[in-house]
C-alpha positions as CSV (number, residue, x, y, z in Angstrom):
1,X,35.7,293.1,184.8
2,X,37.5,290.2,182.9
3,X,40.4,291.2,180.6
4,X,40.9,288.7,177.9
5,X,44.5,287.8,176.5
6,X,44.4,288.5,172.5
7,X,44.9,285.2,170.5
8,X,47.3,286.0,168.3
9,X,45.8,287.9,165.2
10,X,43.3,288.4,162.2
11,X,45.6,288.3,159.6
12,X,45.2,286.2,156.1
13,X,47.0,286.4,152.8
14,X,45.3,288.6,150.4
15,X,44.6,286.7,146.7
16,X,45.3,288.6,144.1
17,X,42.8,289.4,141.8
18,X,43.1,289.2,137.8
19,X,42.3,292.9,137.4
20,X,44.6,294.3,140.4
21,X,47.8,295.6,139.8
22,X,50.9,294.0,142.0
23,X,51.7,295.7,145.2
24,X,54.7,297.5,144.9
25,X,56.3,296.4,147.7
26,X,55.5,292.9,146.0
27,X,57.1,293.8,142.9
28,X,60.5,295.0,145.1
29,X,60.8,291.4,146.7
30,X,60.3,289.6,143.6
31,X,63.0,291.7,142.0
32,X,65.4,290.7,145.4
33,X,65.1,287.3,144.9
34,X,63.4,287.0,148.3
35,X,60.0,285.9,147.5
36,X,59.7,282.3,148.1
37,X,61.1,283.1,151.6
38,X,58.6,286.2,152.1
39,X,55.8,283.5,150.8
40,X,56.9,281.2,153.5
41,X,56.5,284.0,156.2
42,X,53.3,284.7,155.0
43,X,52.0,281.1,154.9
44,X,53.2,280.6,158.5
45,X,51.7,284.1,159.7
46,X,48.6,282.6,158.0
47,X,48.4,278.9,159.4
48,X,49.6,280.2,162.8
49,X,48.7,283.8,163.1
50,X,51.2,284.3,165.5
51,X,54.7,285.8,164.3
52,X,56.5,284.5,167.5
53,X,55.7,280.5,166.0
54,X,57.1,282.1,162.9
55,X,60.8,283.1,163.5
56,X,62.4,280.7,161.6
57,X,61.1,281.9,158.6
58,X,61.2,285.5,159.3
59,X,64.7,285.0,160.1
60,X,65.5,283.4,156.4
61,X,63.6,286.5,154.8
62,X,65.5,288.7,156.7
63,X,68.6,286.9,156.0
64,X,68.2,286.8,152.2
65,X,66.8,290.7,152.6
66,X,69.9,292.0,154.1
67,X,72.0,289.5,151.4
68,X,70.3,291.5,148.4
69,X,70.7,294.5,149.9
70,X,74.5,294.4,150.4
71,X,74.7,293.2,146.8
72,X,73.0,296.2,145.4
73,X,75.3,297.9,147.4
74,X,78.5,297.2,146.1
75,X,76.9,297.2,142.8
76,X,76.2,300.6,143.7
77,X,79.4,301.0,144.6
78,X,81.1,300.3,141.6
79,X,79.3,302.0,139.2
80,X,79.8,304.9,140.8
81,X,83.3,304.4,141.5
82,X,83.6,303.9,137.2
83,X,81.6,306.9,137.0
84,X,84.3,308.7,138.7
85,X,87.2,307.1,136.9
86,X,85.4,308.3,133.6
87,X,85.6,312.0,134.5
């Protein structure tokens, strides 16, 4: 019995169609500011289809991911903190 080694994986970029609605997960990297980075992952998961020849990119994403997310943050932050002062 042979055992084969996978080659990587199946995985291609959906195309949005005219009549679908956008992805919500879609809609929440858009809004980050993130999406030409996230588009880069997916066109080197896509060419590729391996994620190890793709870590560059997934790095930036998750760079600019955790940047966003530390913004909202403090933004978070200081509304509530003049929320507080207003009481």
């Amino acid at each position: 019995m042979s055992t084969s080694v996978p080659q990587g994986h199946t995985w291609t970029r959906q195309v949005k169609k005219e009549d679908e609605e956008e992805d919500p997960l879609d809609q929440l990297i858009s809004r980050s500011g993130c999406a030409a980075s996230h588009f880069a992952v997916q066109e080197c998961m896509a060419q590729h289809q391996d994620w190890r020849q793709c870590q560059p990119q997934v790095q930036a994403f998750k760079d600019c991911m955790s940047e966003q997310q530390a913004r909202r943050r403090e933004e978070l932050q200081k509304r509530k903190e003049q929320a507080n002062s207003h009481c």
